[in-house]
C-alpha positions, 0 to 999 in steps of 0.5 A: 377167897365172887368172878373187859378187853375188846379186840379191834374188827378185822379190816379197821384201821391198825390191823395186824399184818399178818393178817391177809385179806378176807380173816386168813392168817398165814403160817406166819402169823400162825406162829406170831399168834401162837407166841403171843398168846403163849407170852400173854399166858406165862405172863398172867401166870408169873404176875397174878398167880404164881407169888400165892403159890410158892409156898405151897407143895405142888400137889395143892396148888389149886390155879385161879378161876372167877365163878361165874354169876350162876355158879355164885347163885347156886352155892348161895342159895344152898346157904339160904337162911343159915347163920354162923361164920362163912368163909370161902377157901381160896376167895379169888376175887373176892366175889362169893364173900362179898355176896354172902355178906350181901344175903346176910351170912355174917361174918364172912371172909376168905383166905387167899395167898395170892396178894394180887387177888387180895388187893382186888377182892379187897378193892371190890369191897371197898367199891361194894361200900363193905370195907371193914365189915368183910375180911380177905386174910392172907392165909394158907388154907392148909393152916388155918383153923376152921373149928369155928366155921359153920359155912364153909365155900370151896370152889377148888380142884379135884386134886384137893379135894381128898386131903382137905376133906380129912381137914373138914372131918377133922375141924368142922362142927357137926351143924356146920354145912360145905358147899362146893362148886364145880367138883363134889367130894368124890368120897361124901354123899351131897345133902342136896345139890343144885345146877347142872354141868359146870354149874352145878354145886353140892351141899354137905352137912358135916353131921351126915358126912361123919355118919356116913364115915363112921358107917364105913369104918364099922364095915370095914372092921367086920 
């Protein structure tokens, strides 16, 4: 599975022409902009993020989005001091494997389809001086056995979230704990949480989330 151009300033020299004195823009460019910027969106679509999800049923494909620095900071600290193998679900860039091998959670890896993202979150450990000692596999998260996974990291959307916590209940350890960024899971209770807003992520021990799951099913049998 851890997040560069600059626009030239209105008035300088290769300004576009469709830009009319004073920062304006007229219905034409407008509509030039609006193409470009629509050109510039499918184009980082088809090249960056649509080969990882061809594979993959529409109602799983989960689109590209770097964590920021903040968000990185939080899901780390709520894995402060754990041991056992850590793995990031749909690692992107590569960015909170490579800062969870940094705090000292060993081993550490992510899964990631994408081969573009692979190619820089490897490029990214390479230039971090970890080459060899973190893996990027490409794997569908789906798939992969995470029986032997104590930390688990997922920084995916809300539709994704209901199936891959039968997963997690159906693979994890009981000592294992899941941090997730941005969206809780809506039918578990967080042992702790941290951060507000976007930033914000949320910690659950698979010991508790089973508990709680049980309590449930003995309820609903009554």
């Amino acid at each position: 599975m851890e997040q560069c151009w600059e626009p030239g300033e209105p008035g300088e020299p290769g300004e576009p022409g469709w830009a009319r004195p004073g920062g304006a823009l007229g219905a034409r460019g407008l509509l030039a902009l609006a193409v470009a910027s629509g050109a510039a969106a499918w184009a980082t679509w088809a090249v960056l993020l649509m080969p990882g999800f061809r594979r993959v049923p529409l109602r799983l494909q989960v689109p590209y989005q770097p964590s920021s620095p903040r968000q990185v900071a939080n899901a780390l600290a709520l894995l402060r001091g754990r041991a056992g193998k850590t793995v990031d679900l749909g690692s992107g860039d590569g960015r909170l494997v490579l800062e969870a091998y940094r705090q000292g959670l060993r081993p550490a890896l992510g899964y990631e389809l994408n081969p573009w993202l692979l190619c820089l979150a490897k490029y990214r450990a390479w230039r971090a001086g970890y080459h060899g000692n973190v893996s990027f596999l490409k794997e569908d998260l789906w798939k992969v056995n995470l029986s032997d996974c104590h930390n688990v990291i997922v920084f995916l959307a809300p539709s994704v979230k209901p199936p891959l916590a039968t997963k997690l209940l159906a693979e994890l350890p009981d000592d294992a704990r899941v941090v997730a960024g941005r969206f809780p899971f809506p039918s578990w209770t967080p042992s702790s949480t941290l951060g507000q807003g976007l930033e914000q992520v949320w910690a659950y021990d698979m010991k508790e989330v089973r508990r709680e799951a049980q309590g449930r099913a003995q309820e609903s049998q009554v």
